[in-house]
N, CA, C and O atoms as a GROMACS GRO file, in nm:
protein
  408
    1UNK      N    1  -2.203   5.964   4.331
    1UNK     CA    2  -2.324   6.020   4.274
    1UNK      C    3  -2.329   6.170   4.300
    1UNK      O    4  -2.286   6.200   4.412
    2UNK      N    5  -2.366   6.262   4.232
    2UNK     CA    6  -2.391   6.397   4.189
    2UNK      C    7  -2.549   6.406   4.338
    2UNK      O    8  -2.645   6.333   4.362
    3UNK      N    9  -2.485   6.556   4.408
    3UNK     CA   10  -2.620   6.540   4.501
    3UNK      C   11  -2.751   6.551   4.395
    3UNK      O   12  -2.764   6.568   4.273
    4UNK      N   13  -2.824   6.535   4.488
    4UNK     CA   14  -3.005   6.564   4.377
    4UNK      C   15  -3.002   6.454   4.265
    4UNK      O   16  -3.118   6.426   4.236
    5UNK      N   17  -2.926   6.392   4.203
    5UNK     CA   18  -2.964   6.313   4.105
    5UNK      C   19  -2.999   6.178   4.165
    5UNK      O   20  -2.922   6.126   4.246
    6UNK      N   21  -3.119   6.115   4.126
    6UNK     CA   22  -3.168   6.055   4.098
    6UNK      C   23  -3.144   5.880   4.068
    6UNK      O   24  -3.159   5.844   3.952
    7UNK      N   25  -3.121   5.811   4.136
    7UNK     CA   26  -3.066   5.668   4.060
    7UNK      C   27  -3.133   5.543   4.098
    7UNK      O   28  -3.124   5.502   4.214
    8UNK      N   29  -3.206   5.473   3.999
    8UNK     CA   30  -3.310   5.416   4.013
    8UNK      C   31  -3.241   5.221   3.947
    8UNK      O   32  -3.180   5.180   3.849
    9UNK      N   33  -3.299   5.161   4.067
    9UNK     CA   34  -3.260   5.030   3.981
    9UNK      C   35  -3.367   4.889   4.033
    9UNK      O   36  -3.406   4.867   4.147
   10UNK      N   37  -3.394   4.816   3.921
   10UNK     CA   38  -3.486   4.731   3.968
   10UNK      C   39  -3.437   4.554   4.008
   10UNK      O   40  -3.360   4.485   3.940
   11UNK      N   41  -3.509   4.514   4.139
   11UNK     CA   42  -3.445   4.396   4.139
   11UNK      C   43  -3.599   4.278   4.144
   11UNK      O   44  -3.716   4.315   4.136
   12UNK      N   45  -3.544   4.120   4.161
   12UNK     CA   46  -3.665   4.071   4.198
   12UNK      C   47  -3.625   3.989   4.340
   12UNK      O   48  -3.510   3.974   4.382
   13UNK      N   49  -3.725   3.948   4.393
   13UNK     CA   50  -3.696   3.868   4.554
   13UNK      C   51  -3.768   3.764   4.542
   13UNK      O   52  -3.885   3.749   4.576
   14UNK      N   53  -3.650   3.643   4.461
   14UNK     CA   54  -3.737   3.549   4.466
   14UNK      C   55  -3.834   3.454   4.536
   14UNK      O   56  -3.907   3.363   4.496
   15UNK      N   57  -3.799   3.528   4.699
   15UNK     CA   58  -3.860   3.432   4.817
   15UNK      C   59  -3.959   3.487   4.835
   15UNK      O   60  -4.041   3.436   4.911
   16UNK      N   61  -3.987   3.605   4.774
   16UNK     CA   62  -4.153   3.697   4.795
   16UNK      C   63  -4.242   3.677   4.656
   16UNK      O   64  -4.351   3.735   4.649
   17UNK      N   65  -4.197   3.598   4.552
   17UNK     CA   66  -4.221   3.606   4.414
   17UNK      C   67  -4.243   3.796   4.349
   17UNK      O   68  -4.330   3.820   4.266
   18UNK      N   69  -4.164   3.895   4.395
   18UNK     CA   70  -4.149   4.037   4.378
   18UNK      C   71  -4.094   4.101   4.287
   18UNK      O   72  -3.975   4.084   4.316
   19UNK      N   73  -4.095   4.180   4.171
   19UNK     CA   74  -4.044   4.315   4.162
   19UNK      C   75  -4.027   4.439   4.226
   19UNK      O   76  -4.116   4.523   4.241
   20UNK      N   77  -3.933   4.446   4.256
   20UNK     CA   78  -3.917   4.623   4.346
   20UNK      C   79  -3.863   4.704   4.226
   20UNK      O   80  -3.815   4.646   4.129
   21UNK      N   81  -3.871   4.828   4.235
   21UNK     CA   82  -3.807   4.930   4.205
   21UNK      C   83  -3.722   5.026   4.297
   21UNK      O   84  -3.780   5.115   4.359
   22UNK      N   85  -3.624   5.014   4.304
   22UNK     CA   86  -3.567   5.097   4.398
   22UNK      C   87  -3.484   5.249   4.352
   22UNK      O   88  -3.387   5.246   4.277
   23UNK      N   89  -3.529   5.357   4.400
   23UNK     CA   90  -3.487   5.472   4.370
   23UNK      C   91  -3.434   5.568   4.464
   23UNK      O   92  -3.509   5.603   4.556
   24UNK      N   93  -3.285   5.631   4.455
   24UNK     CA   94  -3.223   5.659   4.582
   24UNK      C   95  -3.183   5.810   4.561
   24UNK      O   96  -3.124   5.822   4.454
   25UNK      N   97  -3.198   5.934   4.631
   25UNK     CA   98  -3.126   6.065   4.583
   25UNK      C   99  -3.036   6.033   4.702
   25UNK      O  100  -3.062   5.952   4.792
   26UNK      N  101  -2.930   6.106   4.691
   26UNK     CA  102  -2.819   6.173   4.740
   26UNK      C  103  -2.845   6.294   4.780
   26UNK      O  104  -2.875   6.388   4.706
   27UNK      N  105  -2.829   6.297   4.950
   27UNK     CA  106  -2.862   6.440   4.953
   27UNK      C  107  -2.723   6.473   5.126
   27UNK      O  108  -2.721   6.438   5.244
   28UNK      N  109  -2.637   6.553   5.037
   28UNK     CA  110  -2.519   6.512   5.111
   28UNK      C  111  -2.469   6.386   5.179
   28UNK      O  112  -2.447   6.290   5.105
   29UNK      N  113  -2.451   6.375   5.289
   29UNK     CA  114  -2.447   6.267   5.357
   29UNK      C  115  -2.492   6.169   5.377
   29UNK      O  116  -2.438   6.077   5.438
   30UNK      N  117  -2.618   6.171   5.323
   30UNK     CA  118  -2.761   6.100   5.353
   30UNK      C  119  -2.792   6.079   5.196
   30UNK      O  120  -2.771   6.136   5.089
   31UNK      N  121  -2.848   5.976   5.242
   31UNK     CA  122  -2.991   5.918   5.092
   31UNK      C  123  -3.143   5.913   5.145
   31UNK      O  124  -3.202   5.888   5.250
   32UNK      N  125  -3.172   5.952   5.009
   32UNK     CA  126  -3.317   5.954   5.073
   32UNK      C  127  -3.379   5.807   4.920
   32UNK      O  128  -3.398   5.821   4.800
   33UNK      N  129  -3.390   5.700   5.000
   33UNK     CA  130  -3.454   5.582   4.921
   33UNK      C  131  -3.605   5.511   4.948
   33UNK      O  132  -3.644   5.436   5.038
   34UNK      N  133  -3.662   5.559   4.848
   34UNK     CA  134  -3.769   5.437   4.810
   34UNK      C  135  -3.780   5.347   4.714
   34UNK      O  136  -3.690   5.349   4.630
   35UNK      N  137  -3.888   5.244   4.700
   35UNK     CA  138  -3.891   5.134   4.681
   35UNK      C  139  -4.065   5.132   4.625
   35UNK      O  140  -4.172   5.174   4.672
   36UNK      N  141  -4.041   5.092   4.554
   36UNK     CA  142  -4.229   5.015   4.484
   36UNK      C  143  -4.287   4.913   4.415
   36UNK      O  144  -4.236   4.874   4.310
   37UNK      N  145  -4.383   4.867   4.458
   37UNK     CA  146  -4.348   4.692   4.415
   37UNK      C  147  -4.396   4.700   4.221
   37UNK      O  148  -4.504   4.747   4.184
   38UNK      N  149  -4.304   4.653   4.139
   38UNK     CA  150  -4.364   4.653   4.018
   38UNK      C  151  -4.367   4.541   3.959
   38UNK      O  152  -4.307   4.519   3.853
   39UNK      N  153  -4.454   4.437   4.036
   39UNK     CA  154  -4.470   4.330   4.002
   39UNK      C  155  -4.569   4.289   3.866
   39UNK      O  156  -4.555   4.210   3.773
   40UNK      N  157  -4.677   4.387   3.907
   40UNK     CA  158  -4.800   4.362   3.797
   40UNK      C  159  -4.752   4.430   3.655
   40UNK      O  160  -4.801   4.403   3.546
   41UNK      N  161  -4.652   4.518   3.677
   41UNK     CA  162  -4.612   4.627   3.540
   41UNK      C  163  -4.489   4.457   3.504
   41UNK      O  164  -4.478   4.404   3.394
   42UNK      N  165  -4.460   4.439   3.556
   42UNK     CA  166  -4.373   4.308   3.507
   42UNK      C  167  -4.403   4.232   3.432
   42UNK      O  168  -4.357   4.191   3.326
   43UNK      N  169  -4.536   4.202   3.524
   43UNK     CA  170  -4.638   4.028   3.447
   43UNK      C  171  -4.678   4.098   3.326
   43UNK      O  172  -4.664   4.039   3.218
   44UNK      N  173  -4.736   4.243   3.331
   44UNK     CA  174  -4.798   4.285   3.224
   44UNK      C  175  -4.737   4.321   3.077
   44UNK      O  176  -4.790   4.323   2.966
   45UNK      N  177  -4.576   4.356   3.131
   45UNK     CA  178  -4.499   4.322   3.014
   45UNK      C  179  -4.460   4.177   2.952
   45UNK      O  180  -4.464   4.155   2.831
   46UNK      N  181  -4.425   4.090   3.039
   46UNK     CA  182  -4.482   3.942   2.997
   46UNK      C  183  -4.596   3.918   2.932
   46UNK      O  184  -4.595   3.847   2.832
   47UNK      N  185  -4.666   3.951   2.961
   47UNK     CA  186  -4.818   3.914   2.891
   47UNK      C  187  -4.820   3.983   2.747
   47UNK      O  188  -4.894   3.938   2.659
   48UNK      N  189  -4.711   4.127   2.718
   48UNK     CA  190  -4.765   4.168   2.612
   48UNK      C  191  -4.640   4.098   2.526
   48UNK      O  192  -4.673   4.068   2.411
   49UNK      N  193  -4.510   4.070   2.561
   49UNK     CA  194  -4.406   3.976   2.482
   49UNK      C  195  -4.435   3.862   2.471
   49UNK      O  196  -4.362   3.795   2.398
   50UNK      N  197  -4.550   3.795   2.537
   50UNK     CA  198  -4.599   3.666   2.477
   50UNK      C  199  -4.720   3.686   2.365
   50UNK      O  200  -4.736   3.606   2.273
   51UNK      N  201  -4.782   3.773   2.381
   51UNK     CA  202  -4.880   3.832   2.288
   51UNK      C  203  -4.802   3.849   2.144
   51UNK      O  204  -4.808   3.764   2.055
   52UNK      N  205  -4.728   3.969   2.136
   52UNK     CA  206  -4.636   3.987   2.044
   52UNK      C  207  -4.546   3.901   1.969
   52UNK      O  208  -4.510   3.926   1.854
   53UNK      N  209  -4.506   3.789   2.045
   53UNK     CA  210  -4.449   3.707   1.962
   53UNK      C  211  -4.591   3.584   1.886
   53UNK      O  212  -4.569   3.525   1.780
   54UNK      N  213  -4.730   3.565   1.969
   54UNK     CA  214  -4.848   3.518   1.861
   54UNK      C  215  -4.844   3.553   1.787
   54UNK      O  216  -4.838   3.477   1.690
   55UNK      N  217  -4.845   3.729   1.759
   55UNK     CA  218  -4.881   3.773   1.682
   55UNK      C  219  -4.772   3.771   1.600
   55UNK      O  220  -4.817   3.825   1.499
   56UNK      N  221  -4.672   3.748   1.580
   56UNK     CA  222  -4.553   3.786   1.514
   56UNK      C  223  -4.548   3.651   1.395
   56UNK      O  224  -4.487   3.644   1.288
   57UNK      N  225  -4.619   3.575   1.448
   57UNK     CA  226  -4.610   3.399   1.419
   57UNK      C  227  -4.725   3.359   1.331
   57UNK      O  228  -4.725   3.273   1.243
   58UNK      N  229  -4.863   3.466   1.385
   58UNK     CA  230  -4.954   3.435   1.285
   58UNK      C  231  -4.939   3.537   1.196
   58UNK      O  232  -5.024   3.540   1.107
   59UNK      N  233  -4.849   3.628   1.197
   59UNK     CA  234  -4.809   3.684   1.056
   59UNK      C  235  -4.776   3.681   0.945
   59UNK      O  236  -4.810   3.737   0.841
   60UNK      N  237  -4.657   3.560   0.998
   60UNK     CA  238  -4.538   3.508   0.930
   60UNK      C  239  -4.640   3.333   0.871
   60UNK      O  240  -4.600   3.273   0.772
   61UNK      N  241  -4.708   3.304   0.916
   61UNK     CA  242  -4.786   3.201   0.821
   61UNK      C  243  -4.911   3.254   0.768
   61UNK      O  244  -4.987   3.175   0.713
   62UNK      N  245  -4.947   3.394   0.779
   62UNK     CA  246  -5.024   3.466   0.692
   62UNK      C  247  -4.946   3.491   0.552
   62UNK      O  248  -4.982   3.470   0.436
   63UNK      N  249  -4.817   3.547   0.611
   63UNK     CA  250  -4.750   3.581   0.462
   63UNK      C  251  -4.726   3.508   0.389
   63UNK      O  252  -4.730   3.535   0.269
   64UNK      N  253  -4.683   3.359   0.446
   64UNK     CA  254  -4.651   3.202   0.350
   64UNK      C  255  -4.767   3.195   0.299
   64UNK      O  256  -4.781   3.186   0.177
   65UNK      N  257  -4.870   3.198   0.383
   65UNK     CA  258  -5.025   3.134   0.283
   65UNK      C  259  -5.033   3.226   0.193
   65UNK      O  260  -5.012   3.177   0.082
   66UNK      N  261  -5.062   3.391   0.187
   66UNK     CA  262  -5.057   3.481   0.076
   66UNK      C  263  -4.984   3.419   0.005
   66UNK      O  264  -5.044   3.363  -0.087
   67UNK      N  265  -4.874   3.403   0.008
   67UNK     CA  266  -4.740   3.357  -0.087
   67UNK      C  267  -4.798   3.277  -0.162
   67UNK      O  268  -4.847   3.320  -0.266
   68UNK      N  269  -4.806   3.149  -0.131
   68UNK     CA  270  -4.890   3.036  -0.168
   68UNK      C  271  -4.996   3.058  -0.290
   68UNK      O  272  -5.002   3.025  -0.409
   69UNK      N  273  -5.067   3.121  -0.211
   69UNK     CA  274  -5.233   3.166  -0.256
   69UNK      C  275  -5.196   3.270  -0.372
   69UNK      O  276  -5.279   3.303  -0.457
   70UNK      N  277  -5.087   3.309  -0.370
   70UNK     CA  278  -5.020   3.424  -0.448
   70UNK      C  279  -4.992   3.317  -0.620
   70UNK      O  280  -5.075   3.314  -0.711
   71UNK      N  281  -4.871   3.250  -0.623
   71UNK     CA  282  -4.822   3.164  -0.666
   71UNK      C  283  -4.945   3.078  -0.714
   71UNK      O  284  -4.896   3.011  -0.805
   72UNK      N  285  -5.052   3.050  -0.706
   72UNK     CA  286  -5.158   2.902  -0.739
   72UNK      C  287  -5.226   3.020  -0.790
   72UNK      O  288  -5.289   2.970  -0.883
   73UNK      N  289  -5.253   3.139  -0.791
   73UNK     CA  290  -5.336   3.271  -0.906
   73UNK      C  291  -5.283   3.240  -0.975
   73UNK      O  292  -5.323   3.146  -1.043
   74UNK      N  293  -5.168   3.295  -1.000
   74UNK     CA  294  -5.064   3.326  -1.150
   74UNK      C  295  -5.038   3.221  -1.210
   74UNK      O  296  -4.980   3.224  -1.318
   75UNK      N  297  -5.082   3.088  -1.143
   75UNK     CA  298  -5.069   2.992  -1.231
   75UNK      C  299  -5.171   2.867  -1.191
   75UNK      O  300  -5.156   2.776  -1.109
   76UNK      N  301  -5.257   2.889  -1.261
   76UNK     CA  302  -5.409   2.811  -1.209
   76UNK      C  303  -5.416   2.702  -1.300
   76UNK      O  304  -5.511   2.625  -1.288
   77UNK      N  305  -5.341   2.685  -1.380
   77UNK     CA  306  -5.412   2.615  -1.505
   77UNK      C  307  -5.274   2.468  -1.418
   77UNK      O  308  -5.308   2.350  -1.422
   78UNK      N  309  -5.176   2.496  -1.372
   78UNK     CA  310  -5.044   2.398  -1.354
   78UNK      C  311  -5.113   2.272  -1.251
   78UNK      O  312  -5.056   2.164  -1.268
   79UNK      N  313  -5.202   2.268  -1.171
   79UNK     CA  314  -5.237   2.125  -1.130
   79UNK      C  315  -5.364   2.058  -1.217
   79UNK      O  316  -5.379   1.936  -1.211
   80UNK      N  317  -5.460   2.144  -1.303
   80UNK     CA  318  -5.529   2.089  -1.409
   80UNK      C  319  -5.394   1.991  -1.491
   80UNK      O  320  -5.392   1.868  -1.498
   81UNK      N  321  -5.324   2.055  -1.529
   81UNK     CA  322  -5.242   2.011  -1.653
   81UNK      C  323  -5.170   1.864  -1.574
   81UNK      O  324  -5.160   1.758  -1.634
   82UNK      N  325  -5.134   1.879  -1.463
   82UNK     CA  326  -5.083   1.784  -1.418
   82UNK      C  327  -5.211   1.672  -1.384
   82UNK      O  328  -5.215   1.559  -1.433
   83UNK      N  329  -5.284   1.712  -1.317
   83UNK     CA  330  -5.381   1.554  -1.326
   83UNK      C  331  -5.419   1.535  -1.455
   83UNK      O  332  -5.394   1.418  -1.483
   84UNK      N  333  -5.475   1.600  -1.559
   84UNK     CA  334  -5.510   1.525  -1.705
   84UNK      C  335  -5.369   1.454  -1.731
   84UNK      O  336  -5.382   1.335  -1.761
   85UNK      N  337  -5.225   1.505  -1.725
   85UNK     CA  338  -5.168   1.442  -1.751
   85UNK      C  339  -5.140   1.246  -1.681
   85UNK      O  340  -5.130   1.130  -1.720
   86UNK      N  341  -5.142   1.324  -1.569
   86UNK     CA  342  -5.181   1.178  -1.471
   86UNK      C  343  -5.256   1.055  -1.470
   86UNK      O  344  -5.240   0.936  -1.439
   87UNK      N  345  -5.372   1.155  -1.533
   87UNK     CA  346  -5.527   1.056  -1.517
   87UNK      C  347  -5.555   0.987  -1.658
   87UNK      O  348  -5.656   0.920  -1.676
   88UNK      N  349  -5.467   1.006  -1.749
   88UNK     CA  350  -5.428   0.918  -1.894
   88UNK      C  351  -5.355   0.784  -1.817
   88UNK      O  352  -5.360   0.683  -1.887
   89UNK      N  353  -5.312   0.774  -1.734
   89UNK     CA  354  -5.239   0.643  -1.696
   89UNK      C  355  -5.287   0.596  -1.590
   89UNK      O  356  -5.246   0.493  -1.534
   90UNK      N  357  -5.390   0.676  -1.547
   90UNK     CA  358  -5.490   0.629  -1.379
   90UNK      C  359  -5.570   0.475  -1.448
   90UNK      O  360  -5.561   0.370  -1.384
   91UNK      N  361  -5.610   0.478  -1.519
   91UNK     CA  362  -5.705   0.336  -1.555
   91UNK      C  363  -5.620   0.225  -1.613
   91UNK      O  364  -5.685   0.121  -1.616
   92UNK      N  365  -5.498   0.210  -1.659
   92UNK     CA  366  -5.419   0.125  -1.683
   92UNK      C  367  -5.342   0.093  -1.534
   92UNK      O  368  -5.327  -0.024  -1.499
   93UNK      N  369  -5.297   0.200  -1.454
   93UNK     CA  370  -5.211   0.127  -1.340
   93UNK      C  371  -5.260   0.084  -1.258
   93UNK      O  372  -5.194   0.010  -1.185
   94UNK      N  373  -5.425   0.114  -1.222
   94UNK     CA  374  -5.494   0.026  -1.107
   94UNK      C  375  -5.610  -0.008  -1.165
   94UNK      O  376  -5.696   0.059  -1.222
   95UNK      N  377  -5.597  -0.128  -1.141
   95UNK     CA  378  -5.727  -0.232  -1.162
   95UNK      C  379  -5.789  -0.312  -1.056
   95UNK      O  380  -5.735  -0.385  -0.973
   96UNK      N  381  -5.945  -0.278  -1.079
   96UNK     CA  382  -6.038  -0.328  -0.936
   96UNK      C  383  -5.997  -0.472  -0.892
   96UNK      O  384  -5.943  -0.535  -0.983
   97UNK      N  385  -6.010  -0.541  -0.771
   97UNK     CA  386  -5.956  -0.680  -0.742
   97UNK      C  387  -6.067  -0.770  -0.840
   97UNK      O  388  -6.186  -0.737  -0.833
   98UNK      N  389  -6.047  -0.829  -0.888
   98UNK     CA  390  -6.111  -0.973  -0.961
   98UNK      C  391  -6.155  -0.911  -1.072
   98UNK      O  392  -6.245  -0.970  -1.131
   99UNK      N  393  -6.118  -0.814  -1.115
   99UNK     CA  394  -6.165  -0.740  -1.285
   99UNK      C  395  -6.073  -0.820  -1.335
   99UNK      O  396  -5.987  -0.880  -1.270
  100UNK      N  397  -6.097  -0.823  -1.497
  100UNK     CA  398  -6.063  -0.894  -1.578
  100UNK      C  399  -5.983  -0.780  -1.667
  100UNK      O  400  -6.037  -0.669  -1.671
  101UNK      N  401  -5.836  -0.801  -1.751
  101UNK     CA  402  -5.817  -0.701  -1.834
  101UNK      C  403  -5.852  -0.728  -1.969
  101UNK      O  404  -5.910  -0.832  -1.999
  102UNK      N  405  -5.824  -0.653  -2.045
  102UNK     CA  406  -5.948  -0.700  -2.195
  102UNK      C  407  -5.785  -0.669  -2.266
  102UNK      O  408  -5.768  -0.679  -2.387
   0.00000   0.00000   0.00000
């Protein structure tokens, strides 16, 4: 390491449930090292990559439903056409129990 520079690295301790940060200069012979717990800057990036991926998810079935909702505009008239077509053969294929057919 170059004296005066700087070299920083983070670990966790799983027997303390911890983040440290550890940061060390070089100063000839000697280091001069500290340490700081960055446990909560941890959780808090957890908290925002679980956030981010909600949000990423209710996006992505926002855009299908637009889609959807997109697709049933431009063509409004296609499930009318299909039940009239349907409902010409609804009273011949089911008949009430003990009705009579004519």
């Amino acid at each position: 390491m170059a004296e005066g520079v700087p070299h920083s690295f983070e670990d966790y301790f799983p027997n303390l449930d911890k983040h440290f940060r550890f940061t060390s200069i070089p100063l000839g012979d000697y280091f001069i090292t500290t340490g700081s717990d960055i446990t909560d800057i941890k959780k808090a990036l957890h908290q925002v990559e679980v956030a981010n991926a909600q949000l990423t998810e209710a996006d992505q079935r926002k855009n299908e439903f637009l889609a959807v909702l997109s697709h049933e505009l431009r063509n409004p008239l296609t499930p009318f056409a299909t039940a009239s077509t349907s409902s010409n053969e609804w009273p011949r294929a089911v008949t009430r129990p003990g009705a009579s057919r004519k």
